[in-house]
DRENMI-297955 format. One record per residue (C-alpha): x, y, z; residue in three letters; residue number from 0. Coordinates in nm, 3 decimals. Each point is the difference from the previous one (the first is absolute). Layout:
N
X:Y:Z:ala:NUM
...
END
This chain:
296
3.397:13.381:-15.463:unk:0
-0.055:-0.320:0.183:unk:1
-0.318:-0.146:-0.007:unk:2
-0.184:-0.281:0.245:unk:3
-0.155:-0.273:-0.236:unk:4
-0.250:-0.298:0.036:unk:5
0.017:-0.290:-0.163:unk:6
-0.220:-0.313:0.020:unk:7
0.255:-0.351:0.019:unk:8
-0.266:-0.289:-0.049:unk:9
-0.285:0.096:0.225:unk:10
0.158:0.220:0.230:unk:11
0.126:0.398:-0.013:unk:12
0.367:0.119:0.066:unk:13
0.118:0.351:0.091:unk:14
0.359:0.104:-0.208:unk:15
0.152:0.392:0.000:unk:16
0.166:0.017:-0.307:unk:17
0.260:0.268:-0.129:unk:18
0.114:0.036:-0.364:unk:19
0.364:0.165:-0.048:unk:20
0.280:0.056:-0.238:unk:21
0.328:-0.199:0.007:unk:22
0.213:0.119:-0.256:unk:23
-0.187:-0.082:-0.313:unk:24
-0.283:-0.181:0.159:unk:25
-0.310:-0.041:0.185:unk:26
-0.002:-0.188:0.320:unk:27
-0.263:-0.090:0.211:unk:28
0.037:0.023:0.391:unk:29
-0.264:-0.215:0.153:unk:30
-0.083:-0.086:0.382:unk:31
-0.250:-0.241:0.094:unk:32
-0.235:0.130:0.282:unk:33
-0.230:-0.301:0.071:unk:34
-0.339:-0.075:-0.022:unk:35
-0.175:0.327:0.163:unk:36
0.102:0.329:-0.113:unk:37
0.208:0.166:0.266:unk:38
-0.092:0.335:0.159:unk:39
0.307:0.121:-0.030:unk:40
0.009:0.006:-0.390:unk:41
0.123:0.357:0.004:unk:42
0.337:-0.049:0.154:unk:43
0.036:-0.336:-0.139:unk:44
-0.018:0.180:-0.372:unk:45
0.258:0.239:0.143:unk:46
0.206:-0.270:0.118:unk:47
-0.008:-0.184:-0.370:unk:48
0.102:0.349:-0.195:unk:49
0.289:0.030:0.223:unk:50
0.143:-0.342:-0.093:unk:51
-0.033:0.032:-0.334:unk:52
0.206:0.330:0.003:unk:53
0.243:-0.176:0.206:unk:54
0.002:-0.269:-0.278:unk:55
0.026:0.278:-0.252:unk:56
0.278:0.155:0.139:unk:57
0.205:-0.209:0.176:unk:58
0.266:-0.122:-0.282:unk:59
0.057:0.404:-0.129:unk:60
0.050:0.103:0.333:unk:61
0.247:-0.283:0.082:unk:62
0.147:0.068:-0.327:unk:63
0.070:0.372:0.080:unk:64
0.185:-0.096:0.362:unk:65
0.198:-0.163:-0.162:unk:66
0.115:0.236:-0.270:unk:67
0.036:0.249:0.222:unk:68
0.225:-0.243:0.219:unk:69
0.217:-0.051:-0.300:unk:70
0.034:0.343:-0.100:unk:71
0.134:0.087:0.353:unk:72
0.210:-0.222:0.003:unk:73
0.223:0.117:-0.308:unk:74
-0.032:0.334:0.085:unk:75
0.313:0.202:0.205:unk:76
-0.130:0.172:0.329:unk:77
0.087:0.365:-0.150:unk:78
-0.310:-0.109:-0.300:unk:79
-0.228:-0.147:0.288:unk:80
0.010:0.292:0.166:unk:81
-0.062:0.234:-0.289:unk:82
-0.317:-0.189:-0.090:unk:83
-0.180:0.041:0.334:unk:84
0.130:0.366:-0.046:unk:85
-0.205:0.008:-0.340:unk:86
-0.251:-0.200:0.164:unk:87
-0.020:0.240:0.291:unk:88
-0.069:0.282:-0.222:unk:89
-0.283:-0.080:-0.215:unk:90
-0.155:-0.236:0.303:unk:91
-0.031:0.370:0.218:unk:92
-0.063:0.194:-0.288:unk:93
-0.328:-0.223:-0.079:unk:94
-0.088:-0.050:0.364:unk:95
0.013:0.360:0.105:unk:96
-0.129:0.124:-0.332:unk:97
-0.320:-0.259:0.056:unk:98
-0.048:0.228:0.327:unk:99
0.017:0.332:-0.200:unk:100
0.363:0.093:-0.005:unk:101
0.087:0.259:-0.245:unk:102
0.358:-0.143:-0.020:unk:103
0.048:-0.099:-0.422:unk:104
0.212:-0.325:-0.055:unk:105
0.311:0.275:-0.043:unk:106
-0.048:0.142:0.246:unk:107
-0.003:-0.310:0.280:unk:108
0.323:-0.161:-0.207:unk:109
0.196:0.349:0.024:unk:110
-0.098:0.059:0.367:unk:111
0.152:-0.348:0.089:unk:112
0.296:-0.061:-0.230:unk:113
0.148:0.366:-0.054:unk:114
-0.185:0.139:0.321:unk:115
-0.191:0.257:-0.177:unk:116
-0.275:0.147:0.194:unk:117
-0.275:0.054:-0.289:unk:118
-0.137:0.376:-0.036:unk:119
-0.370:0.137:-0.017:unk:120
-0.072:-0.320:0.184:unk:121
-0.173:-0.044:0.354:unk:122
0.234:-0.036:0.255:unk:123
-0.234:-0.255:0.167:unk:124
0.017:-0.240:-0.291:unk:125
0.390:0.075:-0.033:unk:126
0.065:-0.090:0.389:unk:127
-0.274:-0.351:-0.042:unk:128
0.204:-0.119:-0.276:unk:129
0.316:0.024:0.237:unk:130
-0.126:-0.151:0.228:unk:131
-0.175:-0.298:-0.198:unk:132
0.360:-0.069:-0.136:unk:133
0.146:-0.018:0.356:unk:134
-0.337:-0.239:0.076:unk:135
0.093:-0.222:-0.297:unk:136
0.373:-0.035:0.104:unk:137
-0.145:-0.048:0.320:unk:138
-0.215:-0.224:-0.067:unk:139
0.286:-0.228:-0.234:unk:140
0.247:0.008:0.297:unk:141
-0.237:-0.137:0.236:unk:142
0.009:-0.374:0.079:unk:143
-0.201:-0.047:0.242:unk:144
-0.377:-0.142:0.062:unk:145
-0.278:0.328:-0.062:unk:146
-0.112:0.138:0.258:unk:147
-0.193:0.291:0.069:unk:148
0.209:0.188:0.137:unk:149
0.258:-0.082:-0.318:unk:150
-0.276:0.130:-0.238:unk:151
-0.084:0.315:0.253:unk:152
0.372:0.094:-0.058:unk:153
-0.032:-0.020:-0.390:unk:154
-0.253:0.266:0.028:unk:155
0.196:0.184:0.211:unk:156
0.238:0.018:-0.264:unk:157
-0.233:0.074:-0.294:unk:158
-0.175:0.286:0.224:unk:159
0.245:0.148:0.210:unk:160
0.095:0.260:-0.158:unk:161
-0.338:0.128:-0.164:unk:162
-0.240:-0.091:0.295:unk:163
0.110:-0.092:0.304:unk:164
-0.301:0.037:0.176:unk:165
-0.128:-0.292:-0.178:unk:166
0.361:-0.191:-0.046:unk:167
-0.015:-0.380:0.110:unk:168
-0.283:0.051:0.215:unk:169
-0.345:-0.219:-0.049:unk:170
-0.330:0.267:-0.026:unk:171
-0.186:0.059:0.252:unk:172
-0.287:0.102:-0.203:unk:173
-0.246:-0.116:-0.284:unk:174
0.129:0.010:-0.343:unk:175
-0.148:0.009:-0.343:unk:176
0.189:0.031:-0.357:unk:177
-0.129:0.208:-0.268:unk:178
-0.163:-0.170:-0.262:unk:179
-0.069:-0.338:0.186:unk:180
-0.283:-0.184:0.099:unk:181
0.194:-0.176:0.230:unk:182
-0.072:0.056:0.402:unk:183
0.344:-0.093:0.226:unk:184
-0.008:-0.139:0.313:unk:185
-0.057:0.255:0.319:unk:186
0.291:0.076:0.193:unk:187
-0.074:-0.116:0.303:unk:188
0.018:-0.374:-0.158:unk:189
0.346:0.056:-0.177:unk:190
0.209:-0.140:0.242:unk:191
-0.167:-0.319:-0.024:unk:192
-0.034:-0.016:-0.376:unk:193
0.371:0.094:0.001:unk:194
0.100:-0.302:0.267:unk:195
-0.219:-0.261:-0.192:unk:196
0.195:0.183:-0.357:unk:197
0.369:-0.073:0.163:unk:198
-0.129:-0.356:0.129:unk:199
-0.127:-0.100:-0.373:unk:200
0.326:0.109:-0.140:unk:201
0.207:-0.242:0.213:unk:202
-0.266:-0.297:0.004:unk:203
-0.025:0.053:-0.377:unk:204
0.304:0.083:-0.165:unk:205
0.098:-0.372:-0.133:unk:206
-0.333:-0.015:-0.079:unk:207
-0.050:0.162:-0.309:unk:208
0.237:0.046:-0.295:unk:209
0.149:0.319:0.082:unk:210
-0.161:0.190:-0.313:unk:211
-0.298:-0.059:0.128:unk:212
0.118:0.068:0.365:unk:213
0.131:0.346:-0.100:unk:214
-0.309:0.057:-0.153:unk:215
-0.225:-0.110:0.282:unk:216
0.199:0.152:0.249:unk:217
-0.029:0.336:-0.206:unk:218
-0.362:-0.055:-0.009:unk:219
-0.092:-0.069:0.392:unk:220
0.209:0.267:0.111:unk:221
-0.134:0.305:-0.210:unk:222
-0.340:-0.094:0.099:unk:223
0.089:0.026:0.355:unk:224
0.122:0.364:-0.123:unk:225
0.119:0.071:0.338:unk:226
0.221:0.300:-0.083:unk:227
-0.139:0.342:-0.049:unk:228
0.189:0.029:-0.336:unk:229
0.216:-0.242:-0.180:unk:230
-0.158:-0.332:0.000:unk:231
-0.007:-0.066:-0.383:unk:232
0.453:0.051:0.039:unk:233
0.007:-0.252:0.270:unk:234
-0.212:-0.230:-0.125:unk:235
0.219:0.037:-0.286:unk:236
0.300:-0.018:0.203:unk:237
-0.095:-0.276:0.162:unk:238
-0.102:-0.213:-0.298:unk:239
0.398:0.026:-0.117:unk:240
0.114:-0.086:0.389:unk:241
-0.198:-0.320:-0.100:unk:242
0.195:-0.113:-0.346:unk:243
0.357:0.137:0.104:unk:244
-0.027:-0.190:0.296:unk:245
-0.120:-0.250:-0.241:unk:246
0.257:0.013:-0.260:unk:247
-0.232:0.117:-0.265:unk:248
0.042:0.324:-0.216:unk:249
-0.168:0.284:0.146:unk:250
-0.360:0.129:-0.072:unk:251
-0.022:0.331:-0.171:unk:252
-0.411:0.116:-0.060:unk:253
0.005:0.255:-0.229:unk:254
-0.194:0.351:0.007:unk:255
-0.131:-0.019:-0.327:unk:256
-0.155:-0.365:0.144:unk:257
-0.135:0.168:0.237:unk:258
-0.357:-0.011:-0.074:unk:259
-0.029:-0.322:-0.044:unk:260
0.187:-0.052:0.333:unk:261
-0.202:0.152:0.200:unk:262
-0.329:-0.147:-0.166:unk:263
0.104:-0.336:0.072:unk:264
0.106:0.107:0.365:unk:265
-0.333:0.211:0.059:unk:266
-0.184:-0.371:-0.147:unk:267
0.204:-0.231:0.249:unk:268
-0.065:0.250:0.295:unk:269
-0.396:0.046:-0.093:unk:270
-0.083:-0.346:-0.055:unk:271
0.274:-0.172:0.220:unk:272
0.129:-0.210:-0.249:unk:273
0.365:0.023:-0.021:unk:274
-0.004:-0.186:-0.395:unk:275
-0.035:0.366:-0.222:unk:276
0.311:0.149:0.188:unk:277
0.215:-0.299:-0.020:unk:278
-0.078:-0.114:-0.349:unk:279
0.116:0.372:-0.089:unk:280
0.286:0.028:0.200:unk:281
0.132:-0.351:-0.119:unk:282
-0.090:0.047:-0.388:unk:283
0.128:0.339:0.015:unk:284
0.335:-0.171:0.208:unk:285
0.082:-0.239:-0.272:unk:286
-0.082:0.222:-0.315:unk:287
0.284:0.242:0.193:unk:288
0.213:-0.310:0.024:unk:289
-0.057:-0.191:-0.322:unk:290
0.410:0.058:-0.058:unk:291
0.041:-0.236:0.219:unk:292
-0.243:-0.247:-0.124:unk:293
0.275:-0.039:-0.272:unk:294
0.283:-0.131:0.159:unk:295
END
């Protein structure tokens, strides 16, 4: 955790935030000299410092993983590309949905999409979401063009048409509140402004970041709008993989048995709107996934 310290140069006092960190083997220090009265904004300033040191932290893996991945594409035939976003595809929906409470098993997703085997003594609901997450994530690799709205409206379309199509691609019109949570989303009378200020971030800020930590804020910003009845978590999910495709970086895959610790470090970010605990788990978790890559 950063920290704001004094210290006393000859006869006079200096403000300094200071952040230690790990770099590989070793401890750095991040410091940033404030001046000579302490600022008000110390708060945001501390933020500020912990971001740059994970920055720092992770830049060279994260290059390092682009890279593989780039390489690996690049010997591999199209027929083998396209059979690892198939295997890709499967366990990415089978986490996702089973996050939500799907009662699909790992089997049972991979046998519904490669030998079109509709699972039995399984809810039709949850049968009918995964088919329609799988034509969202083909969807959603096809597409080349800027997001938009009405882009990620359509995704949801996809994912919900068939189960619920009263609430399929359409933004709620009422108040929401998830089970378990202490977290309060925004009324629905101000969601078409959060969602117009969500699109215009995207496109201001999309060179911005490195696209890890892109995927992951964009991921983060747009769940807390929650402006879907159901499915926010899978397009927030979605989303976060429209980010590194587009990006040329391997796909993010958060698994169910992660998913406490997920959704602690969302419910953190959201309560005490600080974006650090999600990313810092979304990126560690992102490179331990890729470490393969790491290698090459």
């Amino acid at each position: 955790m950063a920290i704001v310290r004094k210290r006393k140069i000859g006869e006079k006092y200096y403000y300094y935030a200071e952040h230690s960190y790990k770099l590989g083997k070793h401890t750095k220090i991040l410091s940033r000299y404030l001046g000579r009265e302490k600022p008000k904004n110390t708060e945001e300033i501390k933020k500020e410092i912990e971001f740059e040191a994970m920055r720092k932290a992770w830049k060279e893996p994260l290059i390092a993983i682009k890279k593989g991945y780039a390489k690996e594409l690049k010997n591999l035939p199209k027929t083998a590309k396209q059979k690892n976003i198939e295997s890709f595809m499967v366990g990415f929906i089978y986490n996702s949905d089973k996050i939500e409470g799907s009662k699909l098993s790992f089997k049972d997703t991979a046998e519904l999409f490669i030998h079109g085997i509709t699972p039995k003594n399984k809810p039709l609901r949850d049968v009918k979401e995964a088919e329609g997450h799988k034509n969202a994530f083909y969807g959603m690799l096809d597409y080349k063009g800027p997001l938009t709205l009405k882009k990620v409206c359509a995704w949801h379309r996809m994912i919900f048409g068939s189960s619920n199509a009263e609430i399929a691609g359409k933004i709620r019109l009422h108040k929401i509140m998830v089970t378990g949570s202490r977290v309060s989303f925004p009324h629905p009378e101000n969601l078409d402004a959060l969602l117009k200020e969500f699109i215009s971030w995207h496109k201001k800020n999309m060179k911005r970041y490195n696209s890890v930590e892109f995927a992951a804020l964009v991921h983060l910003k747009f769940v807390s709008i929650h402006p879907f009845t159901d499915g926010n978590g899978r397009i927030s999910r979605l989303l976060a993989n429209y980010v590194l495709q587009r990006n040329n970086y391997p796909m993010v895959d958060i698994k169910f048995n992660d998913r406490k610790a997920y959704y602690s470090n969302l419910e953190t970010s959201q309560l005490w709107n600080d974006e650090k605990h999600f990313v810092r788990f979304f990126v560690k978790r992102y490179i331990n996934a890729n470490k393969e890559y790491l290698k090459r």
